[in-house]
C-alpha positions in Angstrom: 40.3 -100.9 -72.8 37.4 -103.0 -71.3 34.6 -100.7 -69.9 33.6 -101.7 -66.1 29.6 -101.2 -66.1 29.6 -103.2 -62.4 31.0 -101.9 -59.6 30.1 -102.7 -55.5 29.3 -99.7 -52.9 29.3 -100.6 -49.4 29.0 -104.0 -51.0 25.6 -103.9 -53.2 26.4 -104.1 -56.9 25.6 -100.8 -58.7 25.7 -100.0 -62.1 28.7 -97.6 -62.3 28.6 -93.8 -62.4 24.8 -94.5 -61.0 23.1 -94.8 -57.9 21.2 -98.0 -59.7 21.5 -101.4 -58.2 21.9 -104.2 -59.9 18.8 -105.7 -58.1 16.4 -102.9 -59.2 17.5 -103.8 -63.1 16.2 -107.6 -62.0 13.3 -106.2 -60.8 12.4 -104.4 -63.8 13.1 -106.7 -66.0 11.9 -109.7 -64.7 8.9 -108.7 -62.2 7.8 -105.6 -64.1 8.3 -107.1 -67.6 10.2 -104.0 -69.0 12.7 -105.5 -71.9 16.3 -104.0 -72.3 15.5 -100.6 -74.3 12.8 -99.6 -72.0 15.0 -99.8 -68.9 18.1 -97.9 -71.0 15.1 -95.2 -72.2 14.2 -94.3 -68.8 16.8 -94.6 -66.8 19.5 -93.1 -69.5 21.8 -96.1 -69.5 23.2 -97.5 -72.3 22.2 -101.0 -73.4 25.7 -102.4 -72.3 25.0 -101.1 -69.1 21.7 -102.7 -68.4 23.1 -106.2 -70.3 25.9 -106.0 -68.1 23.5 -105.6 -64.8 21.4 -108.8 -66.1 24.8 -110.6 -66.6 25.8 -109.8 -63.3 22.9 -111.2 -61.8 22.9 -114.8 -63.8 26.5 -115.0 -62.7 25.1 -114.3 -59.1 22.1 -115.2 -59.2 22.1 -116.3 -55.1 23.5 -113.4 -54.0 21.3 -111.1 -55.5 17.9 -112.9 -54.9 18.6 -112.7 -51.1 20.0 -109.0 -51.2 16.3 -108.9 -53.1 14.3 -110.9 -50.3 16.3 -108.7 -47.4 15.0 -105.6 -48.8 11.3 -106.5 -49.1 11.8 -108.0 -46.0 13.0 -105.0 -44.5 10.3 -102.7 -46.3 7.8 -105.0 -44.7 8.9 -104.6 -41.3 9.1 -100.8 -41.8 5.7 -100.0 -43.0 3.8 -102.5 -40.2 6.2 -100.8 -37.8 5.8 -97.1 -39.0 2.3 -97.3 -40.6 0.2 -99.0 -38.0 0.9 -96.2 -35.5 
């Protein structure tokens, strides 16, 4: 029986039986320079879970890069809105 690592909430893809997104995995991996073990190690995943987060995201690759840009956009307008007052 195939195990489903990937599963949507409220439409953001999560790693399942987590609160991780899939975007936060990118983010690691690719802005932060973790590799594969270091995100399983301290997150507690299992290796086919973060592969199958990274594989999600080269299959959807669009999709998650603007989810990605929405959210620093958003955390932008926050802290000038919040912070500068």
């Amino acid at each position: 029986m195939p195990v489903k690592h990937i599963i949507e909430i409220e439409g953001v893809p999560r790693i399942a039986e987590t609160r991780l997104a899939v975007s936060e995995i990118v983010l690691w991996h690719e802005q932060s320079g973790w590799d594969v073990e270091k995100i399983a190690q301290e997150f507690d995943l299992t290796l086919g879970q973060v592969y199958a987060a990274l594989s999600y995201y080269y299959d959807h690759r669009e999709q998650i890069q603007a989810f990605i840009a929405a959210e620093k956009e958003w955390t932008q307008t926050a802290r000038s809105k919040y912070l500068t007052e």
